[in-house]
FITOR-400824 format. One record per residue (C-alpha): x, y, z. Coordinates in steps of 0.001 Angstrom, whole numbers, plus 524288, in hexadecimal, padded with zeros to 5 digits. Layout:
FITOR-400824
{atom {X,Y,Z}},
...
//
This chain:
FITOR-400824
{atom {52866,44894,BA1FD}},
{atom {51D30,450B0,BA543}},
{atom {515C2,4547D,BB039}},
{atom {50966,45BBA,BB1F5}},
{atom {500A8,46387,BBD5C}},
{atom {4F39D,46679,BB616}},
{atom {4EB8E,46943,BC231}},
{atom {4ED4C,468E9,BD2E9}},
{atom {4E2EF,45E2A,BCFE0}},
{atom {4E89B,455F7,BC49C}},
{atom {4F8D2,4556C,BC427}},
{atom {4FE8F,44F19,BB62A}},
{atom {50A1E,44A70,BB5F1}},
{atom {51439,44642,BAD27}},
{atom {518F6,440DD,B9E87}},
{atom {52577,43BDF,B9D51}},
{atom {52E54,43AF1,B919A}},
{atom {53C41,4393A,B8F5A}},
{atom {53C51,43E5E,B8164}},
{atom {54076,44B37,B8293}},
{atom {53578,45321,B7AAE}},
{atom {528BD,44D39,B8034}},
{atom {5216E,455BD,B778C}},
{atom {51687,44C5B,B75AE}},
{atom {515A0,447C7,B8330}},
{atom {51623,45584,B8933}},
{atom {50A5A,45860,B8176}},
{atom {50411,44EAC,B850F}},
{atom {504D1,45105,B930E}},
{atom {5013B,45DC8,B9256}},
{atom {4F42E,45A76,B8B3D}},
{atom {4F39B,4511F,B975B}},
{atom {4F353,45B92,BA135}},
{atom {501CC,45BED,BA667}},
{atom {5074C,4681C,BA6E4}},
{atom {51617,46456,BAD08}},
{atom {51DD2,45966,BA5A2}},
{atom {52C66,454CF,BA84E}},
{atom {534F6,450CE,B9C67}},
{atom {53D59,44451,B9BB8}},
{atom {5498B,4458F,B978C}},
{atom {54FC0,43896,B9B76}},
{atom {5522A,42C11,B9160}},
{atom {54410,425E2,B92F3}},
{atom {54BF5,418A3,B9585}},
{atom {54F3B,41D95,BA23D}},
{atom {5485A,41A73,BAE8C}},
{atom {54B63,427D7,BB7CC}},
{atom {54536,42FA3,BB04E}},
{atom {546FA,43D7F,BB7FB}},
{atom {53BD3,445F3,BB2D9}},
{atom {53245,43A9A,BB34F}},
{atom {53910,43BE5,BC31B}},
{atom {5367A,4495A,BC467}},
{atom {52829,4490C,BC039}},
{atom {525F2,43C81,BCA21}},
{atom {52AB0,4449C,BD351}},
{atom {520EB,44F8D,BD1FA}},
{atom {51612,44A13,BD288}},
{atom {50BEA,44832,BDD89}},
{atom {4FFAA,4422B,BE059}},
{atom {4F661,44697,BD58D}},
{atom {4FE54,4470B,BCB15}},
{atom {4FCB6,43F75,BBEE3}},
{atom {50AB7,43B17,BB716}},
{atom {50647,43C43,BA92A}},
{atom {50E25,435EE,B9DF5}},
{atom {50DA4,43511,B90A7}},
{atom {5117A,4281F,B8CB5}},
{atom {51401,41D37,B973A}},
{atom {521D2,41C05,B90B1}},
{atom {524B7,42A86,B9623}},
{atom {52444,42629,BA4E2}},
{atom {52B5A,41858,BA44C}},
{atom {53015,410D6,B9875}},
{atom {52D1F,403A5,BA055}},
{atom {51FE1,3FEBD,BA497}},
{atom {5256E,3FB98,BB3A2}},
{atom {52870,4097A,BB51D}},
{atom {51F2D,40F6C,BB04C}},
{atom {5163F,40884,BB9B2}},
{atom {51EAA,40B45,BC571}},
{atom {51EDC,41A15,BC28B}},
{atom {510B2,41BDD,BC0E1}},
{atom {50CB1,411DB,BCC81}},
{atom {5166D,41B0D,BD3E2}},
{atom {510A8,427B0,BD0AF}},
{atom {500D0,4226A,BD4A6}},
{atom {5066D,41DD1,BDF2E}},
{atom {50892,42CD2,BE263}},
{atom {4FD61,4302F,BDEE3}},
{atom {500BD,434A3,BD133}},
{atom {4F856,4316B,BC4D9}},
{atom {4FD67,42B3D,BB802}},
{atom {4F8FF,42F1E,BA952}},
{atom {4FDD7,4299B,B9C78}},
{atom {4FACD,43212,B91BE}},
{atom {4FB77,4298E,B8597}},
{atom {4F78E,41D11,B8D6B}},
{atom {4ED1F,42336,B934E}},
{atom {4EF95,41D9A,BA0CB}},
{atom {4E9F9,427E6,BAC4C}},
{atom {4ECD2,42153,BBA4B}},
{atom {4E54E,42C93,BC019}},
{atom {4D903,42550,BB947}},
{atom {4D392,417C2,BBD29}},
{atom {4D421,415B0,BAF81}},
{atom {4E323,418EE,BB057}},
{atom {4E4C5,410CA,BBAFE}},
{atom {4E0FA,4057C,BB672}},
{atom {4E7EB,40566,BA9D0}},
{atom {4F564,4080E,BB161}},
{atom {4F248,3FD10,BB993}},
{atom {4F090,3F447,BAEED}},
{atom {4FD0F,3F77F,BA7ED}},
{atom {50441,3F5F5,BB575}},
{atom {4FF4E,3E90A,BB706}},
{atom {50355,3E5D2,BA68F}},
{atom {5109C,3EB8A,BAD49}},
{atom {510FC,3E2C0,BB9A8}},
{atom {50BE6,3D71A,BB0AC}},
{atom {518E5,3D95B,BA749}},
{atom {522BD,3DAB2,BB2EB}},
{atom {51D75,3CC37,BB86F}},
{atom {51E26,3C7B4,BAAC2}},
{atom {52C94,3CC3D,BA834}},
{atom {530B1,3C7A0,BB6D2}},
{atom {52B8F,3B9C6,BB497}},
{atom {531B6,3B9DC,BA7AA}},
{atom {53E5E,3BDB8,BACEE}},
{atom {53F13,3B345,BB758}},
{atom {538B6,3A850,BACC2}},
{atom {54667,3ABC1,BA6C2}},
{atom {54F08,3AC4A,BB155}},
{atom {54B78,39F1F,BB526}},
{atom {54E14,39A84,BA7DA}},
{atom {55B3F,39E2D,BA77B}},
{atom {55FAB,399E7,BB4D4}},
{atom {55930,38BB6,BB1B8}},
{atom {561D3,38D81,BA4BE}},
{atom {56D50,3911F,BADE1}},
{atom {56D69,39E4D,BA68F}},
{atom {57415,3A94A,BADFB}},
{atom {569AD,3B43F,BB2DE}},
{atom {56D03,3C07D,BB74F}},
{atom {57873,3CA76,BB7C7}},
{atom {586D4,3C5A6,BB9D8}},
{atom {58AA1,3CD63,BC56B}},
{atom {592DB,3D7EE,BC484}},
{atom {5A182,3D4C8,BC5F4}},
{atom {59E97,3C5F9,BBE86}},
{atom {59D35,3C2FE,BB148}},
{atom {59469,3B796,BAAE3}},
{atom {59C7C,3AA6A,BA942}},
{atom {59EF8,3A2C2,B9D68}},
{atom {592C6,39AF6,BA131}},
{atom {589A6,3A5A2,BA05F}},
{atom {58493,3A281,BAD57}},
{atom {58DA9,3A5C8,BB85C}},
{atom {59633,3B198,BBCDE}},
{atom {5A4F2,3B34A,BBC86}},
{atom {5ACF6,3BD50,BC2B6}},
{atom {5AE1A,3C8DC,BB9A4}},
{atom {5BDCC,3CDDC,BBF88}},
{atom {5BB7F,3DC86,BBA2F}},
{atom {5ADEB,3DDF2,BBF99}},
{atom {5B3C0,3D715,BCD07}},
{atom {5BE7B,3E12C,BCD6A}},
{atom {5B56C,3EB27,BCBF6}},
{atom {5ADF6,3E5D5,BD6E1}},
{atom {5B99F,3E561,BDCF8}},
{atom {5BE50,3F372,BDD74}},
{atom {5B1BF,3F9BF,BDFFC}},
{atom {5B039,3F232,BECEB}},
{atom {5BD3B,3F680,BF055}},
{atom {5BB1B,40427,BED8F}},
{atom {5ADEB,40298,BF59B}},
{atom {5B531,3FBFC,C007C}},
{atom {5BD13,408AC,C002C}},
{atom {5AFA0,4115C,C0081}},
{atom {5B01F,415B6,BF3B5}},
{atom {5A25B,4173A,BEFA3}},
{atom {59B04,41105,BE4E4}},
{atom {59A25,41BC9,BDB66}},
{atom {5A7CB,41F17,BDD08}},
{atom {5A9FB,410B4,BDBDE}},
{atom {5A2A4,41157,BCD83}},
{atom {5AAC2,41EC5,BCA4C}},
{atom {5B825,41492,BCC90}},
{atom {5B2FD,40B51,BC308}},
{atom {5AE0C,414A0,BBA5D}},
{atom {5BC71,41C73,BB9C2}},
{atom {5C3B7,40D97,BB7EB}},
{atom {5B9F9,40B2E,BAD3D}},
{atom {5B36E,4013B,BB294}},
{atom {5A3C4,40183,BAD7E}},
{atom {5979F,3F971,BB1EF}},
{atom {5941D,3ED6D,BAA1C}},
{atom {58CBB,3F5D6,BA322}},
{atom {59765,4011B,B9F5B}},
{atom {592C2,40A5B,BA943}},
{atom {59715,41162,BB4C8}},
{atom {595BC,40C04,BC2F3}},
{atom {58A21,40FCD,BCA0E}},
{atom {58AFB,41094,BD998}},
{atom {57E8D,40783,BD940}},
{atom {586ED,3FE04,BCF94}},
{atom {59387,3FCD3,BD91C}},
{atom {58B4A,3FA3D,BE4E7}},
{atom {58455,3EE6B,BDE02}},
{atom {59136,3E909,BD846}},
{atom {59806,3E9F4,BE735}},
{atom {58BE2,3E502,BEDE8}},
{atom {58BB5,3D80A,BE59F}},
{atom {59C25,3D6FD,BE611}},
//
């Protein structure tokens, strides 16, 4: 991640890679006029990306975020979008090095707004898709959705029946709430009887509250 203060007049901001030697893109941002970068360390797949944080968080009106690659701020076109929409809406300016996209130019602007609408145009096409098939499989009286949490699928593929270990689970974490313990000691209990998530993993506060809100 870099950042970058050429001038009082003309603030650059910003590359951001989660490769650990950014050789390449460090150069490159230094030919573009920044002069302060931050460094990603953190698995690109990840979302909270701290660095990438750190340098949103410094700048101010003025300021242009410059990037290498579009992949180096957000994997996903969504946000990406949201990020830089964010940022203008601050008051900060956008640049792209190898995609030569500049929202501090009307030339810059326009092409961002074009691949925001591309963007929006994908999201409608992927939401009507979704509900085209949704309604497909409840006219086929196919199950859709999740089985809730303390139920297992039935031999029909279509309803729920009780699951009994994931209802005594249930079970003894509302009475240890009843007795005030709190939900992340209530995840620690679980944890030290062996008892994981569906998933295998330990018991997030957030995770006990939505399993006792819907017992």
């Amino acid at each position: 991640m870099s950042f970058g203060r050429p001038s009082h007049a003309h603030r650059l901001c910003a590359g951001f890679d989660p490769r650990p030697n950014p050789i390449l893109q460090i150069d490159a941002l230094k030919a573009a006029g920044c002069k302060k970068w931050f460094e990603e360390t953190a698995s690109g797949a990840r979302r909270d990306w701290p660095r990438l944080a750190a340098a949103l968080d410094d700048m101010r009106e003025g300021d242009t975020l410059v990037v290498w690659k579009l992949d180096r701020l957000a994997r996903l076109t969504k946000p990406l979008i949201e990020t830089v929409e964010a940022i203008q809406r601050r008051g900060v300016g956008f640049k792209c090095l190898t995609q030569d996209i500049d929202t501090t130019t009307a030339g810059g602007r326009l092409i961002f707004t074009i691949f925001s609408a591309i963007a929006e145009f994908e999201r409608k096409i992927i939401h009507e898709r979704t509900r085209a098939a949704l309604k497909w499989k409840r006219a086929q009286n196919q199950r859709v959705g999740q089985v809730r949490y303390g139920y297992r699928l039935a031999e029909d593929g279509v309803h729920e029946e009780a699951d009994e270990r994931e209802q005594a689970l249930i079970a003894a974490a509302l009475a240890l709430r009843a007795e005030g313990t709190s939900r992340r000691r209530i995840g620690q209990h679980l944890k030290a009887q062996g008892h994981a998530t569906r998933t295998g993993r330990d018991w997030h506060p957030e995770q006990i509250k939505l399993r006792l809100a819907a017992a």
